[in-house]
N, C-alpha and C positions, 0 to 999 in steps of 0.2 A: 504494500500500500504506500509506505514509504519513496518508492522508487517511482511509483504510478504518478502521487503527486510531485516530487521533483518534475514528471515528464510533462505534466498539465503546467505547471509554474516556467521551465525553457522555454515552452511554444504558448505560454502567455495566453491561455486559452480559459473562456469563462463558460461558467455551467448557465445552460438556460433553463431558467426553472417553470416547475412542472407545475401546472396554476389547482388542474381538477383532482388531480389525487393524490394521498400522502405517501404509498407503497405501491411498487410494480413488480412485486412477484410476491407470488405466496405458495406454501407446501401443499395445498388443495385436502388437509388434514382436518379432523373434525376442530380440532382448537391449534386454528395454521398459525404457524410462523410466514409472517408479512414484513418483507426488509426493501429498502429501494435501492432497487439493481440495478436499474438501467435510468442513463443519465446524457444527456445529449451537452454536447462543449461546441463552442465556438471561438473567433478571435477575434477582437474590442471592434475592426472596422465592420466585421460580418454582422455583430450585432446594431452597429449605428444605421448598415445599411438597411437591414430587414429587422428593424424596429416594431414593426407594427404586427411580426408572428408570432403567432401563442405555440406551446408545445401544451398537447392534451393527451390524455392516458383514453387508448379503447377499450372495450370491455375482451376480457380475456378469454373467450369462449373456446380457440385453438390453441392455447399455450397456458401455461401457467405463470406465464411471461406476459406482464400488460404491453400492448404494442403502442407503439408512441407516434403521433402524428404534429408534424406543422403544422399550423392552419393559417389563414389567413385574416386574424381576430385582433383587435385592438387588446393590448396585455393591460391589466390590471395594475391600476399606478402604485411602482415602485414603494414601498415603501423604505425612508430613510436610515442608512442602517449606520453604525459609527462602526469606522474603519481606523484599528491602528495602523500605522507606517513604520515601518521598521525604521527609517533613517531618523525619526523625531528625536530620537535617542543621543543624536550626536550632535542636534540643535543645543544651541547655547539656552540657559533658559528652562529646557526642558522638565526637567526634575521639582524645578521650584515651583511649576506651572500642579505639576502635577501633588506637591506636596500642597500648597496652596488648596485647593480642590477639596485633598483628604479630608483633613483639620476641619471642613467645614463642618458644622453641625446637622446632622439629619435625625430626622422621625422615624420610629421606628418601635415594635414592639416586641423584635424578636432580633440576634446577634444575625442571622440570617437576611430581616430586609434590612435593619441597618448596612450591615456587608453591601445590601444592592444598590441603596440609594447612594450609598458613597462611590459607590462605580457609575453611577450614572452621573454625579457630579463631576468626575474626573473624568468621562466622558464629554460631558458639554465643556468644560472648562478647553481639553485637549484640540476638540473643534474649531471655539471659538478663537484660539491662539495658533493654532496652524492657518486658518484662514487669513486669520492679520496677516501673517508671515509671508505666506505661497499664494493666496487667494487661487484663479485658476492657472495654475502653472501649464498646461499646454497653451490657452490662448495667449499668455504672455509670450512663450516661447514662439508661438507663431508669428506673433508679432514683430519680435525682437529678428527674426530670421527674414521678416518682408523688408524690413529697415535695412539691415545686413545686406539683402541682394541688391534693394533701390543704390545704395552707397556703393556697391563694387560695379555696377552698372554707369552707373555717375564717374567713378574712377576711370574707365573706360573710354569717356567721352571728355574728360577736364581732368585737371589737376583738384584734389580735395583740399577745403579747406582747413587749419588748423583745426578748428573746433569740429569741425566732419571727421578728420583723422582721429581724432580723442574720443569723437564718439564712437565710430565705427572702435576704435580698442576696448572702449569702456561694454559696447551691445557683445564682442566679441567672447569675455567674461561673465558676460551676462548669461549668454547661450548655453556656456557650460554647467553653470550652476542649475539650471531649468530643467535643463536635458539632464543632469544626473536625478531630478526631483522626478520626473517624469520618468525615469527608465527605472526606478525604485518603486514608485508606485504600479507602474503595467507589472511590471517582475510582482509584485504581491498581489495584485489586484485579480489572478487566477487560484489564489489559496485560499482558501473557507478555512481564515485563523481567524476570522472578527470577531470580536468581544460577543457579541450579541448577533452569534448565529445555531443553528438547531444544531440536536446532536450531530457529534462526527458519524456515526454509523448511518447518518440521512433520515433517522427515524422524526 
């Protein structure tokens, strides 16, 4: 399993989820074992492109195996889920962000939801300060790279000016920090590590 998700996490491939039913195979036993087998992946442009298909479970009448179909369905609005980022960790800040958070005081009536409301606090705290930080680091980075061409374009045709020069250095440093933000997140963004996702077994 280990090695399976390594191979989803290289090729940066995301699970489309399964809207109509919780489990796709069962032992067909009078009291079955129900686990979900089967699981359809895609990669981040695939799903931008074909946005608008649902994947839906058939009725398993020839298999013990529910068969799985595209459809052509408006999916049911996302909802928003908090995602760690492995890199946060070597933001400056970070730690204080999240001790900050802890400390807070929450409600609670048992060591159990106190434990959740503080992970939810440290969750929206986490959020709201990566946002400050990266807000959307691919449009940035698009942006930062149409500036980049416009100016080696312009080199082409004139001499740059000082302040052209220093900027095109300055976007040049920029690109790279965006791009390492962006290839950190696609790299994690096919692992079901997030704080606030169903069990690992898909149950």
């Amino acid at each position: 399993m280990g090695q399976f998700r390594n191979a989803l996490d290289y090729c940066e491939l995301l699970e489309i989820t399964l809207h109509n039913r919780k489990y796709t195979w069962r032992n067909e036993r009078e009291n079955p074992t129900m686990v979900h087998l089967d699981r359809f992946f895609c990669n981040k442009d695939w799903d931008n492109f074909f946005s608008s298909l649902c994947l839906q479970a058939l009725a398993s009448s020839m298999s013990d195996h529910c068969p799985l179909m595209l459809c052509n369905q408006e999916r049911p609005p996302r909802k928003a889920k908090f995602k760690f980022e492995q890199f946060w960790t070597r933001v400056p800040y970070f730690m204080e962000t999240v001790q900050r958070a802890w400390e807070q005081p929450v409600l609670g009536n048992s060591a159990l939801m106190i434990f959740h409301n503080k992970l939810l606090n440290t969750a929206k705290a986490l959020t709201k300060w990566s946002k400050s930080l990266f807000g959307n680091a691919r449009m940035q980075l698009h942006m930062v790279q149409e500036v980049t061409l416009r100016l080696d374009i312009a080199q082409e045709q004139r001499a740059l000016t000082p302040a052209e020069i220093l900027s095109r250095k300055d976007l040049k440093v920029r690109v790279l920090g965006l791009a390492a933000v962006e290839k950190a997140r696609r790299r994690q963004c096919s692992r079901i590590t997030w704080i606030k996702e169903r069990d690992a077994d898909g149950g």
